[in-house]
N, C-alpha and C positions, 0 to 999 in steps of 0.2 A: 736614847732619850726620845720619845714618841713627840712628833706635832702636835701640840695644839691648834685648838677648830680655830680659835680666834686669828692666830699668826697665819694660817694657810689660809682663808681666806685673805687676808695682804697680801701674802705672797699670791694671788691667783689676782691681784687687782696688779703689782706692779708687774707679774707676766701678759698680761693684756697690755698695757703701755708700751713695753718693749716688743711686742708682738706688732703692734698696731703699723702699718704702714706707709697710711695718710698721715702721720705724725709722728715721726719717728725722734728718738733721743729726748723723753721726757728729763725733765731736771728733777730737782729734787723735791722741789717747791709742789711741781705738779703732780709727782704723786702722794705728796701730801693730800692736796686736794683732793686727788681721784678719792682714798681712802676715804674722804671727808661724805665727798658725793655718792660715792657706789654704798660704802657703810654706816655711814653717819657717824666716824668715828675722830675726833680731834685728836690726832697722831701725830707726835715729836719727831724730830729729825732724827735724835739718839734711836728710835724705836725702828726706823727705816734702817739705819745703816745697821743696824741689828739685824734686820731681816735680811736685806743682800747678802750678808755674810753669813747667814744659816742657809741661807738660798743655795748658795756654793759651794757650800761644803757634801761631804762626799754621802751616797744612803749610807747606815737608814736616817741618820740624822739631818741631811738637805738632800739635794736633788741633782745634784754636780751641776749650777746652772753659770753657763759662761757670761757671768754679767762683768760686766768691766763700762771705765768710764772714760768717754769720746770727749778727751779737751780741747779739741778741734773745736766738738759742735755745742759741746756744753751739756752735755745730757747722757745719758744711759743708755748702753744697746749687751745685745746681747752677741759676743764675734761669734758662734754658729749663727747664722737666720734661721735651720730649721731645728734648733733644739725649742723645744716644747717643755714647759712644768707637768703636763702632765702623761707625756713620753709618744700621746698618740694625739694628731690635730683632728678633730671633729668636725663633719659640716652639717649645714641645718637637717641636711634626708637621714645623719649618723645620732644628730642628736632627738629627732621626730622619732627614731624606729626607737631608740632607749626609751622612751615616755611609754610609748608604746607595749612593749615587751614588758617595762614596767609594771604599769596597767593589767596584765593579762596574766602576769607572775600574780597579782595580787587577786584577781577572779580563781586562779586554779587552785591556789595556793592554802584559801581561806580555808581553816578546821579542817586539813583534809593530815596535816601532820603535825609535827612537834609544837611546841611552844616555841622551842628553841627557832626551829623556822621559820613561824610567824612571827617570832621578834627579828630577825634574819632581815625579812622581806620588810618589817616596816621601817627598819635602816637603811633601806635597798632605796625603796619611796623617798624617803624624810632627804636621802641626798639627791638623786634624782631632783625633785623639786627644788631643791637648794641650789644645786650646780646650774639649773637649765629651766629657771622657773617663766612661768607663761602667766597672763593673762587671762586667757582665753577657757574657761567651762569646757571640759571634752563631753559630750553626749555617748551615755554607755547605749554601746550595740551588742553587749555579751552578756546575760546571764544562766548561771550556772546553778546544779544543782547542788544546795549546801547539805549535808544529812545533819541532822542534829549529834552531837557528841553523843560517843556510843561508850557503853561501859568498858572499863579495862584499858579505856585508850589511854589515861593518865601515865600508865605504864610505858609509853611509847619511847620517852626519852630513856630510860633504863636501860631496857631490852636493846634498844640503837646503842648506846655506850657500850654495853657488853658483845654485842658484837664486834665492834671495832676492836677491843680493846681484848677479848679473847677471853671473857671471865664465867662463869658456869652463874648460874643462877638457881635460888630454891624458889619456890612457889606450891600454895596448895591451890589446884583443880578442879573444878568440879563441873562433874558428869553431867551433862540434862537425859543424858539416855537413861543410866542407870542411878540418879538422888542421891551421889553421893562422892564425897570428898576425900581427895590423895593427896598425897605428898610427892611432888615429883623435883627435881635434878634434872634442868636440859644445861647444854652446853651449844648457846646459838650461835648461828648463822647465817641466817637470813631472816629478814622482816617484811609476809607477803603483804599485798592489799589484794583483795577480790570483791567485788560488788560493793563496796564502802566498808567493807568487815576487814579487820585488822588481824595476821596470824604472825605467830613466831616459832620458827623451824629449826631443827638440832638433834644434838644426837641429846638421845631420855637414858639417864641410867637404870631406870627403873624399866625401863622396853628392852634393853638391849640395842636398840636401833632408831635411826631416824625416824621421829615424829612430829607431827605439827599443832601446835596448841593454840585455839583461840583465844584472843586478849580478853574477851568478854568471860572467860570462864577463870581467870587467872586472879588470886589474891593472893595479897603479900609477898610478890617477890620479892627477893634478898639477895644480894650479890655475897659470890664464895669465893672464897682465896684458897685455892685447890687446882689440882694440873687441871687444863684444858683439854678436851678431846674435840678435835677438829675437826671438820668432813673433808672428804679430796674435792680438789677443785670440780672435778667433774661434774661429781654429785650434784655440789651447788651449782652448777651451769646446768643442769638437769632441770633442776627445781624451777629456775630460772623460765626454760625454753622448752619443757616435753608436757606444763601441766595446762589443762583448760582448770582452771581450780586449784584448790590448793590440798583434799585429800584423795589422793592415789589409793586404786583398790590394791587390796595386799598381793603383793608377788606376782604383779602384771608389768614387765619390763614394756620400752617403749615399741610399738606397735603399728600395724595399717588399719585402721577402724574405716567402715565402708557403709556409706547410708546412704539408701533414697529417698529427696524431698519431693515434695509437691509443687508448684509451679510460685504456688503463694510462700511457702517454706523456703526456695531457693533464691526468692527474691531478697528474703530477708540474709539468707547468709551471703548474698551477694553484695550484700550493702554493708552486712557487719561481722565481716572474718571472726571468725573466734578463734584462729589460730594462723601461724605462719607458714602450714603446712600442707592449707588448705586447698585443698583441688577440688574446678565446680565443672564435671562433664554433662553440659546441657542435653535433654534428650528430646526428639522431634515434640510431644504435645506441651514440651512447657517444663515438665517436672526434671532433676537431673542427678545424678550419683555423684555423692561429694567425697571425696577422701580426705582423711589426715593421719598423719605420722606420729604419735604422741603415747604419753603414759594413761591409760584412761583413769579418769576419777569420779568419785562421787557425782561432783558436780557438773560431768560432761553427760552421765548417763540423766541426772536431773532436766539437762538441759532438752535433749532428746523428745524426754517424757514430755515435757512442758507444752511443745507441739502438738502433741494428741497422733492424730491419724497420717497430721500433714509429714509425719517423718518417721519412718521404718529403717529398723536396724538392720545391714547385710550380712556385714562381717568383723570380727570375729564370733563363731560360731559359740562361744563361752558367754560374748559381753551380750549377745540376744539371749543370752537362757538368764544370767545377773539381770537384765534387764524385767526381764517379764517378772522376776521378784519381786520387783520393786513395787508394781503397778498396784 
C-alpha cells in the first residue's frame, strides 16, 4: 500500500522532533502543534497515533521506525539515536550540492530527450524544492544550447521502449538521397545522439545487417510481436566506443587513422578530443600528427573536410583516396 504525500510529510515533521536534540521527547500535544506550524494542518490525536504506527511498521508499507514511548520523560524518542526516516542524514553542503545538481539536471536536461524524462526531472525539482525549500533566488550562471524539436523525435519514447523491451519495429523511411520511400524492419538496440540529431541502430531485415536510421526520416513506426534478433554485446559496445559519428563507411573494421593538423587545427583538437583514442604528437613549428583508433565514418571524414587546408589525411592510404571523393 503506497504513502501518501500528505501522511509523509507528518511523518517527516514527527522525524525532525524525535531527531531534534536541544529538545528532545516531544509529547503528543507538541507534535500536534509542530504539524499545525510546519503545515498548517489541525491534526487529531487519532491521526498521530495512526502515523507512529505506520511509521513502525516494516517497508514498503512504513520505514521500521524505532519509535517507542519514554514514561520516564513523557515524550517520544526514537531507542536507535541514529535511525533516520529517510535512511541517510544530510547536511547543509549534502543538501546545497542536491539543489544544485538539481538545477543543472534541469539546464541539460531540457528537449534534449523524452517526455517521459522531462516529466522525470520535473518530479526530480518539484521535490527537491519541497523537501529543502529556500528563500533565496539562485542567479543562473549556466546557459545552454536548446535546439528546437527536430522532426522524428516524437518517436523517442517508442524506439527507447523497444529497446529495453527487445521488440522489432516497422516503419516507412525515407531516402533524401534517393526521393523515395521503404518499408523497413529493424530490430533495435541502441538510440545514438550526434550533434543534436537523434539515430536508431539494429539489425534491418531488409539489409541483412546492421544499420542506422535517422529519426528525422522515420514515419509510422509500429511495434511487432515477432522473435527478436539481437546484436552480440560487442557489437553494441562497438557502436558505443569505435564511432566519431554515427555512419560507419562499409566494411572498414576498426583502425589507426593518422592526420596532420596545423598549429591552428591542433589547438582545436586539443581543447575538443573527438575521440578517446586520441593521440596529439606536437611537432617543433606548432602544427602536430594526431592519431586515433576507431571505425572511420561519414562523419569523421566530414569533419576532416571541414578544416580545409588546416588538416591533411596521412593514413590509411584507402581513407585519403574516400576522402578526396568527397571534396
Amino acid at each position: 500500500m503506497p504513502i501518501n504525500k500528505s501522511a509523509f510529510r507528518r511523518y517527516k515533521v514527527i522525524d525532525m522532533l524525535l531527531k531534534n536534540t536541544m529538545k528532545r521527547y516531544p509529547t503528543m500535544q507538541e507534535i500536534i502543534d509542530a504539524c499545525y506550524d510546519k503545515l498548517g494542518l489541525d491534526i487529531s490525536i487519532e491521526t498521530i497515533q495512526k502515523d507512529i504506527a505506520h511509521m513502525r511498521m516494516s517497508p514498503p508499507d512504513g520505514f521500521d521506525a524505532p519509535i517507542r514511548y519514554n514514561r520516564s520523560k513523557g515524550g517520544y524518542e526514537y531507542s536507535n539515536p541514529e535511525f533516520s526516516l529517510l535512511g541517510v542524514q544530510l547536511s547543509d553542503l549534502d543538501i546545497e550540492t542536491i539543489k544544485e545538481s538539481a538545477e543543472l539536471l534541469q539546464l541539460v536536461g531540457g528537449s534534449r530527450v523524452s517526455e517521459k524524462f522531462n516529466s522525470a526531472i520535473e518530479k526530480i525539482l518539484t521535490t527537491v524544492l519541497e523537501e529543502f525549500p529556500s528563500h533565496k533566488q539562485r542567479e543562473k550562471h549556466v546557459q545552454t544550447m536548446v535546439p528546437p524539436p527536430s522532426r522524428g523525435f516524437e518517436h523517442f519514447d517508442l524506439f527507447y521502449t523497444a529497446c529495453i523491451h527487445k521488440q522489432p519495429v516497422s516503419f516507412i523511411h525515407y531516402s533524401y538521397k534517393k526521393r523515395t520511400f521503404s518499408s523497413i524492419i529493424i530490430h533495435p538496440s541502441l538510440i545514438k545522439e550526434f550533434e543534436n540529431k537523434w539515430y536508431v541502430v539494429g539489425f534491418s531485415e531488409k539489409h541483412k545487417e546492421v544499420r542506422t536510421f535517422g529519426m528525422d526520416r522515420i514515419f509510422s513506426p509500429l511495434v511487432l510481436r515477432k522473435k527478436f534478433i539481437k546484436l552480440d554485446d560487442s557489437t553494441i559496445e562497438s557502436m558505443q566506443l569505435d564511432y566519431y559519428g554515427v555512419f560507419p563507411i562499409p566494411k572498414q573494421p576498426k583502425q589507426i587513422v593518422k592526420i596532420e593538423a596545423s598549429a591552428l587545427a591542433t589547438n582545436y583538437f586539443l581543447a575538443y578530443p573527438i575521440h578517446t583514442s586520441q593521440v596529439v604528437e606536437k611537432q617543433p613549428h606548432g602544427n602536430a600528427i594526431i592519431h586515433f583508433e576507431l571505425i572511420p565514418t561519414i562523419e569523421l571524414t566530414r569533419l576532416f573536410l571541414s578544416h580545409g587546408h588546416h588538416v591533411s589525411i596521412i593514413s590509411p592510404s584507402w581513407f585519403v583516396e574516400f576522402t578526396k571523393k568527397l571534396k
